[in-house]
LUMBA-844276 format. One record per residue: residue number from 0; z, x, y of N, C-alpha, C, O, CB in turn. Coordinates in steps of 0.2 Angstrom, whole numbers. Glycine has a CB too. Example, Ala and Ser with C-alpha at 12.3 -4.5 7.8 and 13.67 -1.06 7.14 Angstrom:
// LUMBA-844276
k;n.c3;n.c1;n.c2;ca.c3;ca.c1;ca.c2;c.c3;c.c1;c.c2;o.c3;o.c1;o.c2;cb.c3;cb.c1;cb.c2
0;39;66;-28;39;62;-22;39;66;-16;42;71;-17;45;57;-22
1;35;64;-11;36;68;-5;39;64;0;40;67;6;29;70;-3
//
This chain:
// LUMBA-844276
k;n.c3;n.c1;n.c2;ca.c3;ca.c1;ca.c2;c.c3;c.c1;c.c2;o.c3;o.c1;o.c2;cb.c3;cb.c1;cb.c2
0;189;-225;170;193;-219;171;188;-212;169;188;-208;174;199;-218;167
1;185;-211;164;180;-207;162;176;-204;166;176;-198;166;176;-210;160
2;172;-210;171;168;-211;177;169;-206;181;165;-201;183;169;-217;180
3;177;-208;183;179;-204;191;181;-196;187;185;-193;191;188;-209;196
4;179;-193;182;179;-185;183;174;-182;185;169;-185;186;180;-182;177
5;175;-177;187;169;-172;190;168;-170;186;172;-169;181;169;-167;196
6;159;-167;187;157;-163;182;158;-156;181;157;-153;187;153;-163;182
7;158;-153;177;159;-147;177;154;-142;180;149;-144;178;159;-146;171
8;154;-139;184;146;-134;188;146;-130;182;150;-129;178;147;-127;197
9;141;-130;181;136;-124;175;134;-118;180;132;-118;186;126;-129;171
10;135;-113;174;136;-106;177;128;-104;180;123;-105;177;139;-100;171
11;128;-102;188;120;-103;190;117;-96;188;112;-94;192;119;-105;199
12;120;-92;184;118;-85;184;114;-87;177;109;-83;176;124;-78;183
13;116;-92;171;113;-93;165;106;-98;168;101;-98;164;119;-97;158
14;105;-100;172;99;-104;175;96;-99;177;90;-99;176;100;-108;181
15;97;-94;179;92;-89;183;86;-88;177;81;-90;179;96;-80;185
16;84;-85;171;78;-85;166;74;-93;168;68;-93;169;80;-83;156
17;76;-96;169;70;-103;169;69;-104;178;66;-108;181;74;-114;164
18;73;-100;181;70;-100;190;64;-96;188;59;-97;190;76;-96;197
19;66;-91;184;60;-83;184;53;-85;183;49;-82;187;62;-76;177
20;51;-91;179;46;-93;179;41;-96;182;36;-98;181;46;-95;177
21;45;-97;189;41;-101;194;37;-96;198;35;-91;196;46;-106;199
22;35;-99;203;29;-94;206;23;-98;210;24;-104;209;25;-89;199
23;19;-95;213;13;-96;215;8;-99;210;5;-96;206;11;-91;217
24;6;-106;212;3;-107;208;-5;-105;207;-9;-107;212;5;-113;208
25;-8;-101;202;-14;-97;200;-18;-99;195;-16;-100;189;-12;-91;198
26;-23;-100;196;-27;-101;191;-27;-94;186;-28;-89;188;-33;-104;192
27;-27;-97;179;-28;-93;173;-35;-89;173;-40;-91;174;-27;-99;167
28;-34;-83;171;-39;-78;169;-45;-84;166;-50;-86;169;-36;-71;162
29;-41;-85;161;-48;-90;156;-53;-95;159;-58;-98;157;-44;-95;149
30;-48;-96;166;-52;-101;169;-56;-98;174;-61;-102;176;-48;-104;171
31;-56;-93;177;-57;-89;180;-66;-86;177;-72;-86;180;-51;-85;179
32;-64;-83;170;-70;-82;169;-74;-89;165;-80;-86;162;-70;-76;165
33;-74;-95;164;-77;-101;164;-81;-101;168;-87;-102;167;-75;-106;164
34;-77;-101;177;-80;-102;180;-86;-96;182;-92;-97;184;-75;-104;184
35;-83;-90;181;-89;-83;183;-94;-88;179;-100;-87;181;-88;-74;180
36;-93;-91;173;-99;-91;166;-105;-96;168;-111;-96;167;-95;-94;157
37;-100;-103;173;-104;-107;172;-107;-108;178;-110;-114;179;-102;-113;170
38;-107;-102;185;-109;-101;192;-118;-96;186;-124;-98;186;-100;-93;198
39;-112;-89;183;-121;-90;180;-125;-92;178;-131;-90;180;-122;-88;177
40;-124;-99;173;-128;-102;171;-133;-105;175;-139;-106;175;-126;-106;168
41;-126;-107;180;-132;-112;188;-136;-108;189;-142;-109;187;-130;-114;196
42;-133;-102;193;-140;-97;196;-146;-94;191;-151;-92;193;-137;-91;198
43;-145;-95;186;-150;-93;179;-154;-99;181;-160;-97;183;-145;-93;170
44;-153;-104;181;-155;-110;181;-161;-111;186;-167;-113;186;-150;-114;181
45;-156;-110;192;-160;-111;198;-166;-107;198;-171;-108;201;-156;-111;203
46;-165;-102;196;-169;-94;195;-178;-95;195;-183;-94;197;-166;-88;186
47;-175;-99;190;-179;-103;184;-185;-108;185;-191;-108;185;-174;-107;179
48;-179;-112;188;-184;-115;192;-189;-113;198;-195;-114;198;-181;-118;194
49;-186;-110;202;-189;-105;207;-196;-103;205;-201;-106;207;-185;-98;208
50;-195;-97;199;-199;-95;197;-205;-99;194;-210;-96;195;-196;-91;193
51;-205;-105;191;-209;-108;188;-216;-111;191;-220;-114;188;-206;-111;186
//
Protein backbone atom coordinates (compact mmCIF):
# COMPACT_ATOMS: atom_id res chain seq x y z
CA UNK A 1 0.00 0.00 0.00
CA UNK A 2 2.90 2.47 0.82
CA UNK A 3 4.24 1.82 -2.69
CA UNK A 4 1.21 2.89 -4.72
CA UNK A 5 1.36 6.73 -3.15
CA UNK A 6 2.72 9.36 -5.27
CA UNK A 7 5.27 11.51 -4.57
CA UNK A 8 5.07 14.68 -3.41
CA UNK A 9 6.59 17.30 -6.46
CA UNK A 10 9.27 19.42 -4.68
CA UNK A 11 8.90 23.04 -5.19
CA UNK A 12 11.01 23.78 -8.64
CA UNK A 13 11.62 27.53 -7.54
CA UNK A 14 13.86 26.11 -4.31
CA UNK A 15 15.91 23.94 -7.12
CA UNK A 16 16.55 26.99 -8.95
CA UNK A 17 20.22 28.15 -6.81
CA UNK A 18 21.90 24.50 -7.79
CA UNK A 19 20.41 25.00 -11.68
CA UNK A 20 22.40 28.50 -11.34
CA UNK A 21 25.63 26.73 -11.24
CA UNK A 22 25.71 25.05 -14.29
CA UNK A 23 27.10 26.63 -17.36
CA UNK A 24 29.62 26.31 -20.08
CA UNK A 25 32.11 24.17 -19.31
CA UNK A 26 35.63 26.48 -18.88
CA UNK A 27 38.72 25.93 -17.96
CA UNK A 28 39.90 27.62 -14.69
CA UNK A 29 42.13 30.91 -14.72
CA UNK A 30 44.77 28.67 -12.77
CA UNK A 31 44.78 26.48 -15.53
CA UNK A 32 45.03 28.75 -17.89
CA UNK A 33 48.04 30.35 -16.58
CA UNK A 34 50.01 26.79 -16.16
CA UNK A 35 49.41 26.42 -19.39
CA UNK A 36 50.80 30.25 -20.54
CA UNK A 37 53.90 29.05 -17.96
CA UNK A 38 54.61 25.70 -19.41
CA UNK A 39 54.19 27.01 -23.46
CA UNK A 40 57.04 29.41 -21.94
CA UNK A 41 59.26 27.02 -20.71
CA UNK A 42 59.07 25.08 -24.12
CA UNK A 43 59.80 27.98 -26.10
CA UNK A 44 62.61 29.16 -23.59
CA UNK A 45 63.85 25.76 -24.22
CA UNK A 46 63.71 25.44 -27.72
CA UNK A 47 65.30 29.09 -27.90
CA UNK A 48 68.05 27.50 -26.31
CA UNK A 49 68.60 25.06 -28.21
CA UNK A 50 68.44 27.03 -31.39
CA UNK A 51 70.85 29.24 -30.07
CA UNK A 52 73.49 26.76 -29.10
Amino acid sequence: MENNRQRQRRNPVAAAPILRKGGAHLKSKTTERAKSRSQLKRDASEWRQWRD
